[in-house]
N, C-alpha and C positions, 0 to 999 in steps of 0.2 A: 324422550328424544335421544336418537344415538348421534353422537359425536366420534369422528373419527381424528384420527392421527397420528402422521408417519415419524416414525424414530430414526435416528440416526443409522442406525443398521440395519434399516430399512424393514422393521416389522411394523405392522398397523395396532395402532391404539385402539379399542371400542371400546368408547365412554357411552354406559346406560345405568341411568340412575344409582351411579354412583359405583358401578360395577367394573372391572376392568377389566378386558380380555383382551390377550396378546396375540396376534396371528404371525405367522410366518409365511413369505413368502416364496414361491414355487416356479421356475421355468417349465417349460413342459417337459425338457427332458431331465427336470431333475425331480421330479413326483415322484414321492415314496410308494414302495412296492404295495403298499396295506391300501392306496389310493382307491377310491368306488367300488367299498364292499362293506359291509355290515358287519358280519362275522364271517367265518370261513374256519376249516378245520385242515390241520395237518399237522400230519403224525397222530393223529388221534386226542389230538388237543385243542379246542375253541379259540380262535383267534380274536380280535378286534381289529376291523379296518376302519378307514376315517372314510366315513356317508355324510358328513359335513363343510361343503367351503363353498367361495365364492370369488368371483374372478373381479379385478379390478385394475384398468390401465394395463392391460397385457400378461398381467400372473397371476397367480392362484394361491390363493391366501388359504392357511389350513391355522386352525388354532391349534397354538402351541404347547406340549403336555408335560415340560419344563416349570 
C-alpha cells in the first residue's frame, strides 16, 4: 500500500513498503526543459529526459534526482 505525504517545502513523500521516494513539485511554467522525453541527443551525446510523473492538486510532481 503507498502512503503519501506532503513536507514542509512542499515535496511529496511515497511511502511503499518501506521505500521512500521524494518527488518535487512543478508549476506549468516552471517544468524542466528534459520534461516528456525519454532520451533525446544533442550535440551528439544521449540525453536522459524525465518520461515519469504525475499530477496532483494542480502540479506536477517529478521525482527528485537529489
Amino acid at each position: 500500500m503507498k502512503r503519501f505525504k506532503i513536507l514542509k517545502n512542499e515535496d511529496l513523500l511515497v511511502i511503499e513498503s518501506g521505500k521512500e521516494t521524494r518527488y518535487r513539485p512543478y508549476k506549468v511554467g516552471d517544468i524542466p526543459k528534459e520534461f516528456g522525453c525519454i532520451t533525446f541527443k544533442y550535440k551528439g551525446k544521449a540525453k536522459l529526459g524525465i518520461d515519469n510523473w504525475f499530477k496532483y492538486k494542480g502540479l506536477t510532481y517529478v521525482q527528485n534526482t537529489n
